[in-house]
N, C-alpha and C positions, 0 to 999 in steps of 0.2 A: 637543235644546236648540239654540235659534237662537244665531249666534254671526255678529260682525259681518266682514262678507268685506273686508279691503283688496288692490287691485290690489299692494303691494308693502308689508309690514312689514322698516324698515332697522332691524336690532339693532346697536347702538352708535353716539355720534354724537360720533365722532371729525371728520378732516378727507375722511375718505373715507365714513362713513358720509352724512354731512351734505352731500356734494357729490353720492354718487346719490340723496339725498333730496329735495333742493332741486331736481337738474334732472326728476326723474319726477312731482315735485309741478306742475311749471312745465311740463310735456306735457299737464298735466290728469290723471294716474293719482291715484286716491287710496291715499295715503300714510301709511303709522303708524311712527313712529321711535321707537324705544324706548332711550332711554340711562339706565344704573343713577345718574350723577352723583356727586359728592362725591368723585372720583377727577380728577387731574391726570398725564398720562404726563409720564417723565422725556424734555425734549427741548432742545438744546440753539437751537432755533428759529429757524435760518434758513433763509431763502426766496429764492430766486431773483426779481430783477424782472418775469421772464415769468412767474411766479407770482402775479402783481398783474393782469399783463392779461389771463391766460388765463380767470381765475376771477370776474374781476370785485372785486378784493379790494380797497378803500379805501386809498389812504398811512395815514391814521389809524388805523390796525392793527399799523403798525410803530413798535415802542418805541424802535429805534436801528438805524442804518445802520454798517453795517463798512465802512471804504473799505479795510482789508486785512487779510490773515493772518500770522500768525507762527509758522511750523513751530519746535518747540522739540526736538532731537536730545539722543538721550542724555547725550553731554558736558558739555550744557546749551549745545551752538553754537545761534544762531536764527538764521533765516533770514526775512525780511518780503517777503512776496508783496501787493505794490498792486495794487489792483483794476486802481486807473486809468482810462482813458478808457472802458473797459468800465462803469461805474457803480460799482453797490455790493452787498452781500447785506443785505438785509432783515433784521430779524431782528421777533420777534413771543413774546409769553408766551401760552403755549398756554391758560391759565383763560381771557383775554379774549378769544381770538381762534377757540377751537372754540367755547362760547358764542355766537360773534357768527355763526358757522355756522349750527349749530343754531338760532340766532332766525331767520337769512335764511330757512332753510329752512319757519319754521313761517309764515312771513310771505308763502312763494310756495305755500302750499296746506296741505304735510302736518302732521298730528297730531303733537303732541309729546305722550309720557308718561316719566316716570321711572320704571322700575322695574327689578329683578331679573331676564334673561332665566332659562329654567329648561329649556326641551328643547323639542325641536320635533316632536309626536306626530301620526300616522295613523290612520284609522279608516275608511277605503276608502271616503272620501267623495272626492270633487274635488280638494281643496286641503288642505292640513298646516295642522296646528294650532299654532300658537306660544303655549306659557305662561311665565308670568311674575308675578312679586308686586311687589306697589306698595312692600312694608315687610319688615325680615325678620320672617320668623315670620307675615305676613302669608299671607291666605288667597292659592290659585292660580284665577288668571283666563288667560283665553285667548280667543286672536283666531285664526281663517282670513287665507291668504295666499294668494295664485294666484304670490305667487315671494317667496321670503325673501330678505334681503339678509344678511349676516353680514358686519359689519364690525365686530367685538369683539376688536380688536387679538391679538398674539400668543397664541398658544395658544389659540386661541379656541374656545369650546365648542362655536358653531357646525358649524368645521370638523372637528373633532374626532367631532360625532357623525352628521355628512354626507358627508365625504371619506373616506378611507382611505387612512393613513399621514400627514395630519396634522399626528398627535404629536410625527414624528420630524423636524420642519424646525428646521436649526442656529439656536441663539441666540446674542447675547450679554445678558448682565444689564445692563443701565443706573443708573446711581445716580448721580442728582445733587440739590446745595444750592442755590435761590436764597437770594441775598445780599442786602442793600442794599450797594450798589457804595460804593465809597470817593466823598468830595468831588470827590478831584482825582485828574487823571491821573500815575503812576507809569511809571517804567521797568517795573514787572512788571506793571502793568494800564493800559489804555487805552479808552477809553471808545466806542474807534472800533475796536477791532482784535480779532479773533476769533483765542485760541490754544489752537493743539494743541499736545500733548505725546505726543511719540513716545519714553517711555520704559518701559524694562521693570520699573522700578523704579513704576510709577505705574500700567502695564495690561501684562500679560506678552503678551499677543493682539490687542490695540484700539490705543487710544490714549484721552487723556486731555484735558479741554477745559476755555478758560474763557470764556464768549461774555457780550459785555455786552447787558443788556435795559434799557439807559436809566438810570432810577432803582436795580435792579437787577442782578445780575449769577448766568450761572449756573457754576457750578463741577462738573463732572461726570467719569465715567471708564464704559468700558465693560470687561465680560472675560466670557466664555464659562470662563475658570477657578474653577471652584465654590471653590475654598479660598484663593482669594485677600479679600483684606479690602476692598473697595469702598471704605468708611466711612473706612478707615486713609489711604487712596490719599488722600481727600480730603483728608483734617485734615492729610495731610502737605503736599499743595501751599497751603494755604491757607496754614501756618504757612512754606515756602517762599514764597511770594509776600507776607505781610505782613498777609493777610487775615481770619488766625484773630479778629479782635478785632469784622469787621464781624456788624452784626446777621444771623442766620435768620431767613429769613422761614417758609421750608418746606423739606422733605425728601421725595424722592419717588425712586421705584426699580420696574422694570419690565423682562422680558424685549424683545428686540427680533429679530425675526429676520433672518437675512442671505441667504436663499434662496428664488425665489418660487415655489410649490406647483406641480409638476408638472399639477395639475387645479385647478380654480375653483370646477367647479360638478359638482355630483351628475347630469347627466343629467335631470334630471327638472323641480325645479323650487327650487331652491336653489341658491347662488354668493354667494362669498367675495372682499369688498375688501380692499387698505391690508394694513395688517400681518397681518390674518387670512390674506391671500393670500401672504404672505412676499415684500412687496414694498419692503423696505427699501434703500438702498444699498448692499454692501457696501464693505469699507475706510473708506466715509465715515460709513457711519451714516443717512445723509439720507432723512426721508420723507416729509416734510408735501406737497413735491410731488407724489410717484411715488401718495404715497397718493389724493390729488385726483383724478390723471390716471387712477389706478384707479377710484376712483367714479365718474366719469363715463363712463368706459368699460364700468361693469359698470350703469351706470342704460341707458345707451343697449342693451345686450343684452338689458335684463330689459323695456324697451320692448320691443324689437322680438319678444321668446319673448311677450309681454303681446298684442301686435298679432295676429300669427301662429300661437301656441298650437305653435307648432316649439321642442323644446326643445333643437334644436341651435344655438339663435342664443345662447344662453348663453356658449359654447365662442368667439362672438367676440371675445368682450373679453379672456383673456389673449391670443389670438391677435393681437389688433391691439396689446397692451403687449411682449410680445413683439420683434414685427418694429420697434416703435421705439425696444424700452428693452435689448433680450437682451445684443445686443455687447455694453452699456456695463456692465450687470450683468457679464457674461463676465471684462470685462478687469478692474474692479474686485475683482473674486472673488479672481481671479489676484495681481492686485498686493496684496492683503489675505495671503493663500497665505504668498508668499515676502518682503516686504518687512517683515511686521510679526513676522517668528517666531525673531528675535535682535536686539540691540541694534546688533550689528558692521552688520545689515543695513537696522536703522532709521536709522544715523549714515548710511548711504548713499544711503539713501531723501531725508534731508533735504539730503543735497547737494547730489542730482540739483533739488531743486524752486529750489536758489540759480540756475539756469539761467532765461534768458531767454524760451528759446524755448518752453521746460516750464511756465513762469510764464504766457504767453499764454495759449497750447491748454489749460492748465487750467482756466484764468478762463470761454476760448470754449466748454470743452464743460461749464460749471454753468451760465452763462448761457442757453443755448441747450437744455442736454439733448440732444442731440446728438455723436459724433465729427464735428472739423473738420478735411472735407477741403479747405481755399483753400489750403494750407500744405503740400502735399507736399514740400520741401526741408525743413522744420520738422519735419517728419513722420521722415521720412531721420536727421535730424540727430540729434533725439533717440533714435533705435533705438538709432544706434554709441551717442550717448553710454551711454545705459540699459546696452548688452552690455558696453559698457568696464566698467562697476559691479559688472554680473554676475559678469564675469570676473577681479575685482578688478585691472585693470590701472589706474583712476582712482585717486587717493588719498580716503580718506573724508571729510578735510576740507583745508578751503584757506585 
């Protein structure tokens, strides 16, 4: 049976699927992206400004700019972190804004189909066979690939029946409500301001959020604790915050992993973006970036294994995510570890952030994506102050 050959089938069209689609469509490779649709990840949607220039991404994509944050401590002490002269964080509703991916994408060359991915089979021909159905219950169709793409977010079946050990990457559960946001702005909601909730009472492991989307608002909590109540966590801040009365628009809930796959790619002819690659931030949660800068990292290896027929050029792209994102994963791991795993330590957590100098370098490494070295006294300063915490010699609040 003849079957049509694509240079690269991307399964899922997320923001990393759709970003190695778009740039292997835009190399000339021809392109088939398969996204099943009528699924919205749970995301709390913010984006860095260098996520605007790096990608090419329109202002018209951003629903509402945060110009600061509000760490919210067990006690209920808050603390407000302004951007400041630094700018602002983006924020974006994921329906509009991976749609507008996926059309960029079928606009710079590749095939869009919606369907069901289903498994990725052999037959000691050249190239893997990808099947999939248009419908459920729908008959299976399948396409040839010279390199699959698997970007079908966590737990991904891709990975799952191509890597080895996969299965076993930490999650946490995400659940979150978009709202219609209240008229006006409140002491407990703000229209401009992104908050977390670092309470044990709301995520015993995570932490808890409520991010404005303009007209909307999202209200969300993470936990990696199977018997904690998500749904509970929410209806209680809503009904703390004032909120239980605004309309649902929707309900949406989703693993999310906190650790990126020791391997990408099968050696052969197969690798994993974005969350399929466990490329999320930890402590923060954050991925619409990391996942990007995955897809395009993992489109430029599947060029170059395309170009060359070397399938070690695959093995680039965690390698080049790695050496620019591993530290930052490293430290955040860490500070997820021990800051978030009692409340006595989250009260500590958000005292250290009423700091000046911690408020900066925060701002400058979500800005940037990068640690900022201009600041080695800032750097100093915060260590003592961090050990002071450690050590409980600071007080937890002030």
């Amino acid at each position: 049976m003849n079957q049509t050959i694509y240079d690269a089938v991307v399964i899922g069209g997320g923001p990393s699927g759709s970003t190695a689609a778009n740039d292997l469509a835009l190399a000339g490779h021809s392109v088939l992206l398969i996204e099943r649709g009528g699924r919205i990840k749970p995301c709390g949607g913010a984006v860095p400004p260098r996520l605007l220039a790096d990608f090419d991404i329109p202002q018209s994509l951003l629903v509402a700019k945060a110009r600061s944050a509000r760490m919210i401590a067990p006690s209920g002490r808050a603390v407000d972190m302004p951007v400041g002269e630094i700018g602002y964080v983006g924020m974006v509703d994921r329906d509009e804004f991976d749609e507008w991916l996926r059309e960029r994408a079928r606009m710079s060359g590749a095939e869009r189909l919606t369907a069901t991915f289903e498994k990725i089979e052999r037959d000691g021909e050249a190239h893997p066979i990808v099947t999939f159905r248009r419908s459920r219950g729908g008959p299976i169709e399948s396409v040839r690939a010279r390199v699959v793409i698997g970007a079908d977010g966590a737990r991904s079946a891709v990975a799952k029946q191509c890597l080895p050990g996969a299965e076993r990457v930490p999650c946490v559960f995400a659940y979150h409500e978009i709202i219609k946001s209240p008229e006006q702005n409140t002491e407990a909601f703000d229209a401009s301001r992104c908050d977390v909730f670092y309470q044990g009472r709301l995520s015993p492991d995570f932490y808890a959020w409520v991010f404005p989307h303009g007209e909307t608002a999202s209200i969300g909590v993470g936990s990696a604790n199977k018997g904690f109540s998500l749904r509970g966590a929410i209806a209680t801040m809503r009904d703390d915050l004032g909120l239980e009365r605004c309309e649902t628009v929707r309900r949406e809930g989703a693993p999310i992993p906190l650790k990126p796959l020791k391997r990408w790619d099968n050696g052969a002819d197969v690798i994993v973006a974005g969350d399929a690659a466990g490329i999320v931030a930890p402590a923060s949660g954050e991925g619409i970036y990391y996942a990007m800068v995955g897809g395009r990292l993992v489109g430029e290896a599947a060029a170059a294994f395309l170009k060359t027929g070397e399938a070690k050029q695959l093995q680039t792209a965690r390698k080049k995510f790695m050496r620019e994102h591993g530290k930052v994963f490293w430290i955040l791991g860490m500070m997820q570890y021990f800051w978030y795993s009692s409340d006595k330590r989250r009260e500590r957590f958000v005292t250290m952030c009423d700091d000046k100098d911690v408020q900066e370098l925060t701002w400058q490494a979500y800005m940037h994506k990068k640690l900022v070295r201009a600041k080695p006294m800032a750097h100093v300063k915060i260590f003592l102050k961090d050990t002071a915490h450690l050590l409980g010699l600071r007080p937890a609040t002030r």
